[in-house]
C-alpha positions in Angstrom: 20.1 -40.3 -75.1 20.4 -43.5 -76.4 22.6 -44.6 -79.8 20.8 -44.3 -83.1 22.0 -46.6 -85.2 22.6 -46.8 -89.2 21.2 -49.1 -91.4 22.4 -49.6 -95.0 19.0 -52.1 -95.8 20.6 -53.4 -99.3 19.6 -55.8 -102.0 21.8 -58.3 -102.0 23.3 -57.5 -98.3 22.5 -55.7 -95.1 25.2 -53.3 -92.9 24.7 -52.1 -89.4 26.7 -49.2 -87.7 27.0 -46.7 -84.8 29.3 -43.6 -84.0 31.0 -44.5 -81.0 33.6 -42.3 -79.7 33.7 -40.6 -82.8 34.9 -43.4 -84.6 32.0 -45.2 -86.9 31.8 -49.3 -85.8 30.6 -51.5 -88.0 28.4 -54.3 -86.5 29.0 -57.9 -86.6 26.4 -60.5 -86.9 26.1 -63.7 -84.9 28.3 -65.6 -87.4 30.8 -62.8 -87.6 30.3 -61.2 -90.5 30.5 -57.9 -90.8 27.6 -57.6 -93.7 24.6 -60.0 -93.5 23.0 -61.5 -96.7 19.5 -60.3 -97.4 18.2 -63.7 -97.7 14.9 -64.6 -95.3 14.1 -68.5 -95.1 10.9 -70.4 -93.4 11.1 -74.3 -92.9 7.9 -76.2 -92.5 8.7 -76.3 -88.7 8.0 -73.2 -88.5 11.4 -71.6 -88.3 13.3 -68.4 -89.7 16.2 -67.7 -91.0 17.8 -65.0 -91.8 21.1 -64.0 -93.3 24.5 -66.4 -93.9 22.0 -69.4 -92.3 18.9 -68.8 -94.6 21.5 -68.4 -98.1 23.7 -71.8 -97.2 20.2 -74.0 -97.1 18.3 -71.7 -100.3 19.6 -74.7 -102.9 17.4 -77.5 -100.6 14.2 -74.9 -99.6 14.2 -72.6 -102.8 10.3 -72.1 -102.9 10.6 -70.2 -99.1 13.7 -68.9 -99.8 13.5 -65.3 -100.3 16.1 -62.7 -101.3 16.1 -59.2 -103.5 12.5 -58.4 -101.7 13.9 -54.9 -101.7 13.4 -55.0 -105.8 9.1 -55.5 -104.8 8.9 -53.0 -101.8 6.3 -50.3 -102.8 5.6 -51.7 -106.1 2.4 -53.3 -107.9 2.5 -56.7 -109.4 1.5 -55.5 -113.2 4.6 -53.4 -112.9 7.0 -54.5 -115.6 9.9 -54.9 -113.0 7.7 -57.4 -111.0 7.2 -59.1 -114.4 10.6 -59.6 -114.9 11.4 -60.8 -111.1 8.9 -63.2 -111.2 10.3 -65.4 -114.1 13.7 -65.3 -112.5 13.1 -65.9 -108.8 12.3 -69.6 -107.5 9.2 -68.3 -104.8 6.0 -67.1 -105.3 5.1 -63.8 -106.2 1.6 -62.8 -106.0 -1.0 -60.2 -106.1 -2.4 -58.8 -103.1 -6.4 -57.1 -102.9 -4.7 -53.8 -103.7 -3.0 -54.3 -106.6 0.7 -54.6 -105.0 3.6 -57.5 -104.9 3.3 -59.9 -102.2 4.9 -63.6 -102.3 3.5 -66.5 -100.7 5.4 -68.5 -98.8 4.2 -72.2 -97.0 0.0 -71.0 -97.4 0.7 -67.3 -95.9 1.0 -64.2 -97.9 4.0 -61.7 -97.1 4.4 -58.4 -98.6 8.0 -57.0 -98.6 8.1 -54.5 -95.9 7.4 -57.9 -93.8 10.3 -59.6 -94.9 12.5 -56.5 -94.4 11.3 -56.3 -91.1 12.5 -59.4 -90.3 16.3 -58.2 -92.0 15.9 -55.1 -90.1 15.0 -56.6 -86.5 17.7 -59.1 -87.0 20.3 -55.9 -87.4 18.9 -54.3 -84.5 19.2 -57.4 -81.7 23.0 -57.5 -82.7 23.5 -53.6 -82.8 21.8 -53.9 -78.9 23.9 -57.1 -78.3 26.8 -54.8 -79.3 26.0 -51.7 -77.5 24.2 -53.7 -74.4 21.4 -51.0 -74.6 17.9 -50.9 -75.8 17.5 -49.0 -79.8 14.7 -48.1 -81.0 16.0 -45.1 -83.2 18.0 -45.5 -86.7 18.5 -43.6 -89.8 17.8 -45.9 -92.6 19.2 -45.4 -96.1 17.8 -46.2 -99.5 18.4 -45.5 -103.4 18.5 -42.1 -104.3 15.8 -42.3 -107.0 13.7 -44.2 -104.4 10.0 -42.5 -105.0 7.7 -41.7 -101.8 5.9 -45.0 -101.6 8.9 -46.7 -101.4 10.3 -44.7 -99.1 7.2 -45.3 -97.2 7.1 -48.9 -97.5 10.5 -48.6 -96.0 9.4 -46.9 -93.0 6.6 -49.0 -91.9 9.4 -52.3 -92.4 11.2 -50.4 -89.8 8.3 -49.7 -87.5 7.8 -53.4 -88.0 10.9 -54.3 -86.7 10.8 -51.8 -83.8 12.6 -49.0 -84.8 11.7 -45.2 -85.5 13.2 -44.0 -88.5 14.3 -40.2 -87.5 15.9 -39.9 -91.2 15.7 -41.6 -94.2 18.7 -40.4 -96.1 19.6 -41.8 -99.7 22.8 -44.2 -100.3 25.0 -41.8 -102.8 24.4 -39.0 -100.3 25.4 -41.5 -97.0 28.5 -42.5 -98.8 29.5 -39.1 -99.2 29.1 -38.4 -95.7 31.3 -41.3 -94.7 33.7 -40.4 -97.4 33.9 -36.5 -96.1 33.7 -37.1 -92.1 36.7 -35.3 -90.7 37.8 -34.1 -93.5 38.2 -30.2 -94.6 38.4 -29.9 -98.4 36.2 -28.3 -100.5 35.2 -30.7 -103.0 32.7 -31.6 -106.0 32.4 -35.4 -105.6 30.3 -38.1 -107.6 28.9 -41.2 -105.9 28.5 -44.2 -108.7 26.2 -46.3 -106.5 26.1 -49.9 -107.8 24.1 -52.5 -105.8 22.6 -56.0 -105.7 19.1 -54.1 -107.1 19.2 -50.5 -107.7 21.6 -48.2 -109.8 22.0 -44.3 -108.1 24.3 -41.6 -109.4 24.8 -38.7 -107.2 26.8 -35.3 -107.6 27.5 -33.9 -104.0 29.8 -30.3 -103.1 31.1 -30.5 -99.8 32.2 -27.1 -97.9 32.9 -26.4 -94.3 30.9 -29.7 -93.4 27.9 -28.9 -95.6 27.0 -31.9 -98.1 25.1 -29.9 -100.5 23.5 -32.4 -103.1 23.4 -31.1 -106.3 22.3 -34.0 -108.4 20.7 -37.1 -108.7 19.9 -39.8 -110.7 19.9 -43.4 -111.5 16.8 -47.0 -112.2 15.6 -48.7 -109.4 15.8 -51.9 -111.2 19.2 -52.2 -112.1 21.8 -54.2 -110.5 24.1 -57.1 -109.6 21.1 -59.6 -109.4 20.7 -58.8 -113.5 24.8 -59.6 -114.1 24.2 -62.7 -112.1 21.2 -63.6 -114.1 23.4 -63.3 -117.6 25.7 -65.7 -116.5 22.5 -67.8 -115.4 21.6 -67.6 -119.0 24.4 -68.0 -120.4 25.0 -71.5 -118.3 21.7 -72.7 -119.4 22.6 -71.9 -123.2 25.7 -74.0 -122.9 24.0 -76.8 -121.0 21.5 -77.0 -123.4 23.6 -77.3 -126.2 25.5 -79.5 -124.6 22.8 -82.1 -123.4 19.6 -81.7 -125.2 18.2 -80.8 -121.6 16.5 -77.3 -120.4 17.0 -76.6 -117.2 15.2 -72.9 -117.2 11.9 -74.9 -115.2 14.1 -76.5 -112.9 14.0 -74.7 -109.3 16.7 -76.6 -107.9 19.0 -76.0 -110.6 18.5 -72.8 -111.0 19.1 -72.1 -107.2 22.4 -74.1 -107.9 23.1 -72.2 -110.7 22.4 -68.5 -109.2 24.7 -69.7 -106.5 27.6 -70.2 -108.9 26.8 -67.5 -111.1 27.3 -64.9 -108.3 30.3 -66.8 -107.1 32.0 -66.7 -110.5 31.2 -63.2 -110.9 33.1 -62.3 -107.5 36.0 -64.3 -108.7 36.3 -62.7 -111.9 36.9 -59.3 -110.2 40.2 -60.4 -109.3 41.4 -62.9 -111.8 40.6 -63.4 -115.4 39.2 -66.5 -116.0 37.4 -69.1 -114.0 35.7 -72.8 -113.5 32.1 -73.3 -113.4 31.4 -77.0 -112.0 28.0 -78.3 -111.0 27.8 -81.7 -110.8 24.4 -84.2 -111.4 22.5 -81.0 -112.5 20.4 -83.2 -114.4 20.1 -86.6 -115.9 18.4 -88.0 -118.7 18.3 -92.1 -120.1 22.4 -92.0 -120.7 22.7 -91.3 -117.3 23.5 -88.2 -114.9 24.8 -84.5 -116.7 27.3 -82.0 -115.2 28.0 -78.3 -115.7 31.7 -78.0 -116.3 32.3 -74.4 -117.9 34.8 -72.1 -117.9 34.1 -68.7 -118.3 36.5 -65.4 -119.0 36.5 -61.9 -118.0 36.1 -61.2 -121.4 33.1 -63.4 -121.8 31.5 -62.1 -118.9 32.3 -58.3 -120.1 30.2 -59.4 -123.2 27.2 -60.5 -121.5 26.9 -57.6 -119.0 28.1 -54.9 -121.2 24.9 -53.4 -122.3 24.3 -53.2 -118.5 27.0 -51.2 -117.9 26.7 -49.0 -120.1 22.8 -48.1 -119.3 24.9 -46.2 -116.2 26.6 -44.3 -118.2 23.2 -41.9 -119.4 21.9 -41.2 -115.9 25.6 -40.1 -114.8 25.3 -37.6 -118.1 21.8 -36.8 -116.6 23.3 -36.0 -113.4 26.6 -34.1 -114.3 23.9 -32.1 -116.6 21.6 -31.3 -113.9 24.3 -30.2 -111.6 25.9 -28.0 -114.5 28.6 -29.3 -114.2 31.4 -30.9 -116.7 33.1 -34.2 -115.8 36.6 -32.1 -115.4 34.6 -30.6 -112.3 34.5 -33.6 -110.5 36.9 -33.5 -108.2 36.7 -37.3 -106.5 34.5 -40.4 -107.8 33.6 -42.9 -105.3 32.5 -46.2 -105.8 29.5 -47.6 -103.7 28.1 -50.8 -104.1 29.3 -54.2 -104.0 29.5 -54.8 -108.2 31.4 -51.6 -108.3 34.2 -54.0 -107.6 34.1 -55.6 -111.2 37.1 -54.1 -113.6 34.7 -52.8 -115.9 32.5 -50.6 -113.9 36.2 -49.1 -112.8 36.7 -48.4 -116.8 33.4 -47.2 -117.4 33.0 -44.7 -114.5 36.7 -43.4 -115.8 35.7 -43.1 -119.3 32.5 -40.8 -118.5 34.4 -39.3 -115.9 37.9 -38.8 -116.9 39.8 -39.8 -114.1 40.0 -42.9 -112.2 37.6 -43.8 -109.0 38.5 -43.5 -105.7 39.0 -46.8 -103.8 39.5 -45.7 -100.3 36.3 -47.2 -99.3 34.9 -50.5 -98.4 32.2 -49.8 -100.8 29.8 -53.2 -99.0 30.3 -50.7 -95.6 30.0 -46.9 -96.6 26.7 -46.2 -96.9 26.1 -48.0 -93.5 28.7 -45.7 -92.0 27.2 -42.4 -93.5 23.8 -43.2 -92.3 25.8 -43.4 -88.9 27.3 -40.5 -88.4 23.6 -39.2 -89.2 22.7 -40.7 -86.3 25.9 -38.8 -84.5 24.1 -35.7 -86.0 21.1 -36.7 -84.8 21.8 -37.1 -80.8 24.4 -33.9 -81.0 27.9 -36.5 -81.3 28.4 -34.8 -84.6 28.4 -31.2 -84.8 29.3 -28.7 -87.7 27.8 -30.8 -90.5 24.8 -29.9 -92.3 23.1 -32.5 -95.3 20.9 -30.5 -97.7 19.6 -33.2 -100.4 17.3 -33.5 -103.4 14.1 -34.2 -104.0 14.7 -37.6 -106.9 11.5 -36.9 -109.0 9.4 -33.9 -109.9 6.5 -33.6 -107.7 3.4 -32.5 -108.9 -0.9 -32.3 -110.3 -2.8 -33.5 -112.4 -4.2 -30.7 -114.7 -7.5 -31.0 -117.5 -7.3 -33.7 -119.8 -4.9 -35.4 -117.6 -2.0 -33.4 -118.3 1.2 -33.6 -115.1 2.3 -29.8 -114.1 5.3 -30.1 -112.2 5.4 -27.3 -109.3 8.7 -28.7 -107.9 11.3 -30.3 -110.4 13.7 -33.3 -109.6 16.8 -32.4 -107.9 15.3 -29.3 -106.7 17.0 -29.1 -102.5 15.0 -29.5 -99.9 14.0 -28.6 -97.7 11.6 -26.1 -100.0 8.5 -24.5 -100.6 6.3 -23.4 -104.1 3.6 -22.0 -105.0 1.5 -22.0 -108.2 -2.2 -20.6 -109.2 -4.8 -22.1 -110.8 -7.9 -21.8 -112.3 -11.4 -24.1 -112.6 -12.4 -25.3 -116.2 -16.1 -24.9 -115.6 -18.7 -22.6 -115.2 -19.9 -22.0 -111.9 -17.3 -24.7 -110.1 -17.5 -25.2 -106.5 -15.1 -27.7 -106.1 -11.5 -28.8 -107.4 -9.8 -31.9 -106.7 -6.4 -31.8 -106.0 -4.3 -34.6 -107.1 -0.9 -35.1 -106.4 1.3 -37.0 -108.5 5.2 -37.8 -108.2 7.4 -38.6 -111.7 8.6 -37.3 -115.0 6.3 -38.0 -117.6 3.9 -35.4 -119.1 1.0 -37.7 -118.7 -0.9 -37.7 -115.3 -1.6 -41.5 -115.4 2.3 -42.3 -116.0 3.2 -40.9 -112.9 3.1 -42.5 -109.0 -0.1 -41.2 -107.5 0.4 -39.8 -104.2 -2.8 -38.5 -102.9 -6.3 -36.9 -103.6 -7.9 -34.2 -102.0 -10.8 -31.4 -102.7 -10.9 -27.8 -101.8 -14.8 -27.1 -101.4 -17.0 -24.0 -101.2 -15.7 -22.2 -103.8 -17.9 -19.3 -104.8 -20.5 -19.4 -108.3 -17.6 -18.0 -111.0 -17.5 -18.5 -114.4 -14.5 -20.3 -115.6 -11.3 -19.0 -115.4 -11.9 -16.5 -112.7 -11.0 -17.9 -109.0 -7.4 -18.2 -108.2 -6.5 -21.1 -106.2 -3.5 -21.2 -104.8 -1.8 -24.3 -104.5 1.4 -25.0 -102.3 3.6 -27.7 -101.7 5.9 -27.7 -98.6 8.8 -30.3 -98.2 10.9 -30.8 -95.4 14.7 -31.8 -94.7 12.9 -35.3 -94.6 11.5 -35.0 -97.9 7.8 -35.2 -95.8 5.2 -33.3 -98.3 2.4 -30.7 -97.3 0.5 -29.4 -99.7 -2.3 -26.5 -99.1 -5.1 -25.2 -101.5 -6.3 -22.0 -101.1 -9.0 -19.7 -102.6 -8.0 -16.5 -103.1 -11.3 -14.2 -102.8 -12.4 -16.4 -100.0 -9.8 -17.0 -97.9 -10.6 -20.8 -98.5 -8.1 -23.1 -97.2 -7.8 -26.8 -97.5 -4.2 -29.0 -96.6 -2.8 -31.8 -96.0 0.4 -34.0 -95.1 0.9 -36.3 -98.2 1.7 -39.6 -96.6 2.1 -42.6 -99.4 0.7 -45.9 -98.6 3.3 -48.8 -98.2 -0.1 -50.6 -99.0 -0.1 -51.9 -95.4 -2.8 -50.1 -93.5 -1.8 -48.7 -90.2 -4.5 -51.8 -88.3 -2.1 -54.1 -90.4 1.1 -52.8 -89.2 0.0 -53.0 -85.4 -0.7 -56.5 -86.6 2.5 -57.5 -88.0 4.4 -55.5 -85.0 2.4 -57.6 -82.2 3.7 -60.8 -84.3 7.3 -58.8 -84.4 7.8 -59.1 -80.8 6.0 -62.5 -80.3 8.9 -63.7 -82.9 11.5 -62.1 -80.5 10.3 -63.5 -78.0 10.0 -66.8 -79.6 13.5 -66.3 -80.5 14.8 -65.7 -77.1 13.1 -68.8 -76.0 15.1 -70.9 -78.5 17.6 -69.2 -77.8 17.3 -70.3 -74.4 16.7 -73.7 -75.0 19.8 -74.3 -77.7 21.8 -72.9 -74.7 20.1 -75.9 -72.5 20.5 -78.2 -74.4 24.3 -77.4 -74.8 24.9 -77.7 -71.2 23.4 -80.8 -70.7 25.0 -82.0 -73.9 28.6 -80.7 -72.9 27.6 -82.2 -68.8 27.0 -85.4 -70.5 29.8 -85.6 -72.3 32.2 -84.4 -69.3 30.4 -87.5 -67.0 31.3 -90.0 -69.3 35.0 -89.2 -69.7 35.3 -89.0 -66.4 33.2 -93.0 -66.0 35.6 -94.2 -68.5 38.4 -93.5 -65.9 36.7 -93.4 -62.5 33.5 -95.8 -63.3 35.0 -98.7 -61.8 35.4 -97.5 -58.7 31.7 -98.3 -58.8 29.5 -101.7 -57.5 28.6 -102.6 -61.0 25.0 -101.5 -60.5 25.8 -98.4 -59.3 27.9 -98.4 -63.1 24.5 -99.5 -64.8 22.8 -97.0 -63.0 25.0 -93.5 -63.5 25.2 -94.6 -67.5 21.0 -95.5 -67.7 20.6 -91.9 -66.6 23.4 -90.1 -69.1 21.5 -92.3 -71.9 18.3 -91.5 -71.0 19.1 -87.5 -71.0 21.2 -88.0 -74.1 17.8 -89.9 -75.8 15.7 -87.2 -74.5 17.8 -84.5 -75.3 16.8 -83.2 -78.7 12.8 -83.5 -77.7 12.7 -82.0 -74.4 11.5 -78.6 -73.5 12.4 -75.8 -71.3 11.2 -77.3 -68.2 12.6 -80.8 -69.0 15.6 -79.6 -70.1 16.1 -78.3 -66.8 14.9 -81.0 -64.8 18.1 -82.7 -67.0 20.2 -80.2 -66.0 19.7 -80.9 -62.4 19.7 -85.0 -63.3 22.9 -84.8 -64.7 24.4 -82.6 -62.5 23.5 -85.1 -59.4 25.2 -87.8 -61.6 28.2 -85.9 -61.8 28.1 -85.1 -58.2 28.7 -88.9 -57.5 31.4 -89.4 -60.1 33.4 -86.0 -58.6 33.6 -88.1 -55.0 34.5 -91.1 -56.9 37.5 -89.0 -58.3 37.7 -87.5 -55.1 37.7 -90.8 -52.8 40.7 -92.2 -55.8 42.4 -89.4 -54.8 
């Protein structure tokens, strides 16, 4: 059986690991690094980049620049957290025919599980680079309070890329994995999950390999891109008052300035004060205006500290639901890359009494849980059992468009309910089911899921058939749900599966373009490594013309260096086939120099 590999698909940055040996590796990119920015870029010559590559050149190309696309994935684009992304991102975010966030890049229309695609089949060539096997398997993490079209949406980005998703497991719960592998305590353990996008809080027991998930809670819009954007606003205030000039319009600057804000923020983790410099941000008649600001720890805790402490309710929420006190906790560990800031370390001690654990790499856990899922997966890992939560209450819409909750947030799965109802009419013959996922009393508040109707239900008056209605969920957190008349016998299911809003015709589409990307990637692939032999060829002839060339007739000299110009001029424009017809130009060339050297010999 082939590896399946782990995928932490992050905000801010992506992680790739496998279980090999029983030891969890984590995955280098191309460039070396052992995390990949989430960052996608398109040029108008119809190139992508992705990762390190794409973020270095997102100052000059800002409009196709896209990064944080995990904030849009399975949301609408009236949803106030699209509203809010939109004025702070430099590309285009847009409204596609069913109501959901897409972004428009150079004339064509995206919608996010596209762009993670692209992250995610990026992830998977250097995980098959690494292994020098074929995957098509992975378990893929996300936030804990993730709903089911997000989830969903998630999927179908993987299936995009080429990969079957055997688990989708949240963050907190992967980190405790990786934290707990090998290890035989009994413990009651809190994962403070703090991201590039999302928030999660997560209260875990762990027993005899069984990661029992007790709790869960946490805001899906909540994260290090909102610090970073503080200290964006902050830098404009002071530039403004400063120069007269706003800079809040300015893509360019703002791309600058989003580039320095995260950098500061990283340095003040470890020291307590640092320089902001931007130079020619702007100019006006007196001539061209710099940023030059320095800005404390202090200041920074100011800006942010409302943030902060918006994770301190949702780990209440959590400790509640698990009833459980903060003394209980035996072990807090950090996840997430702004975890790393001193005052999350305070915060998370204050609600919790007791300091968090830093054992961790806290960019590389999650990836590392989600791989020793995998282990579990193909048989690697034995003697460890996951039992998580459902994150929100699932349930229907009742008269007057009332939510009844038949299975409450934080409830384990895998589980099953069942609950009777009634029709509200005379002589009914038919109810609509309608399945709803969230917290609020209110049908309409709550994430639709799906519709179905239970027909041929006998003449009754009101309140006299029983219908029983059932919802089944799996260790995958998959929903069935079954209607059922009671006199009758009456049955009506079905599998609740949440639109990512791609249709399945549209995800065959964007597959097929998938692999013609791959394989348009291979090809340039091929040709960079061409044109980097003949390029390296030429360069070798001429050192060795400069001390064997006049062993030459002087048109024989004219000659050998017409033909290394001419492939060095044609070198950058040629294609696969020319470039090889180079190859074996140059190569003759060099024969004749080598028995020049030879004959001097």
């Amino acid at each position: 059986m082939s590896k399946v590999i782990g995928i932490d698909l992050g905000t801010t940055n992506c992680c790739v690991s496998v279980l090999e040996n029983g030891t969890v590796q984590i995955i280098s990119n191309k460039e070396g690094g052992r995390t990949t920015p989430s960052v996608v870029g398109f040029t108008d010559k119809d190139e992508r980049l992705v990762g390190q590559i794409a973020k270095r050149q997102a100052v000059t190309n800002s409009a196709n620049t896209l990064y944080a696309v995990k904030r849009l994935i399975g949301r609408k684009f009236s949803s106030p957290e699209v509203e809010k992304m939109r004025s702070t991102v430099p590309f285009e975010i847009v409204e596609a025919p069913n109501g959901d966030a897409h972004i428009r890049v150079l004339g064509r229309v995206y919608s996010p599980p596209e762009i993670s695609a692209i992250l995610l089949q990026r992830l998977k060539q250097a995980a098959e680079e690494f292994l020098g096997d074929r995957i098509t398997e992975a378990i893929v993490t996300v936030p804990a309070y993730f709903d089911d079209m997000q989830r969903q949406a998630t999927r179908d980005a993987a299936k995009i890329a080429g990969l079957e998703v055997e688990r989708i497991i949240n963050e907190p719960t992967a980190a405790a994995l990786a934290y707990g592998f090998g290890k035989n305590k009994t413990e009651k353990v809190a994962v403070y999950d703090l991201g590039g996008g999302t928030f999660d809080i997560s209260i875990l027991e762990i027993k005899d390999g069984v990661f029992d998930v007790l709790s869960t809670s946490g805001n899906t819009f909540l994260g290090g891109e909102d610090f970073d954007q503080r200290i964006i606003e902050w830098l404009l205030e002071v530039f403004k008052g400063e120069s007269g000039i706003d800079l809040s319009d300015d893509r360019l600057a703002l791309q600058r300035l989003k580039e320095a804000a995260e950098r500061a923020k990283c340095e003040l983790s470890s020291v307590t004060e640092t320089n902001i410099s931007l130079p020619f941000i702007a100019a006006d008649a007196t001539g061209p205006k710099h940023i030059n600001a320095t800005l404390s720890r202090e200041k920074l805790d100011e800006l942010i500290l409302d943030l902060v402490e918006s994770t301190v309710e949702p780990c209440q929420k959590a400790l509640w639901d698990a009833k459980l006190k903060p003394e209980d906790i035996d072990k807090v560990i950090l996840v997430g890359g702004q975890t790393r800031s001193p005052i999350i370390s305070r915060t998370v001690t204050e609600v919790f009494g007791k300091e968090p654990s830093s054992e961790i790499n806290p960019d590389e856990v999650v990836a590392m849980g989600a791989a020793i899922q995998g282990g579990v997966f193909t048989g690697d890992v034995k003697d460890i059992v996951l039992l998580d939560v459902l994150p929100l209450s699932l349930g229907l819409e009742t008269r007057g468009g009332l939510f009844v909750k038949l299975i409450n947030r934080n409830s384990t799965i895998p589980l099953r309910n069942t609950m009777t109802f009634t029709t509200v009419v005379d002589n009914q013959q038919t109810v609509q089911i309608h399945i709803l996922q969230g917290e609020r009393e209110i049908a309409r508040e709550n994430r639709s899921l799906a519709k179905f109707e239970l027909v041929g239900i006998p003449p009754a008056a009101r309140g006299v058939p029983q219908i029983d209605v059932t919802f089944e969920i799996d260790a995958n957190g998959q929903v069935n749900v079954s209607a059922q008349d009671k006199m009758t016998g009456l049955e009506q299911a079905m599998q609740v599966m949440p639109s990512s809003g791609l249709s399945p015709e549209e995800i065959e589409r964007l597959i097929l373009e998938a692999e013609t990307a791959v394989e348009r990637d291979k090809e340039e692939r091929e040709l960079i490594l061409l044109r980097n032999k003949v390029e390296s060829m030429i360069k070798t002839a001429r050192k060795a013309m400069a001390e064997f060339g006049r062993s030459f007739p002087l048109e024989e000299q004219q000659a050998i260096n017409g033909t290394l110009n001419s492939a060095e001029d044609d070198l950058n424009e040629a294609g696969k086939d020319e470039l090889t017809a180079l190859v074996t130009k140059v190569e003759e060339t060099a024969a004749k120099i080598t028995e020049a050297m030879l004959a001097a010999v």
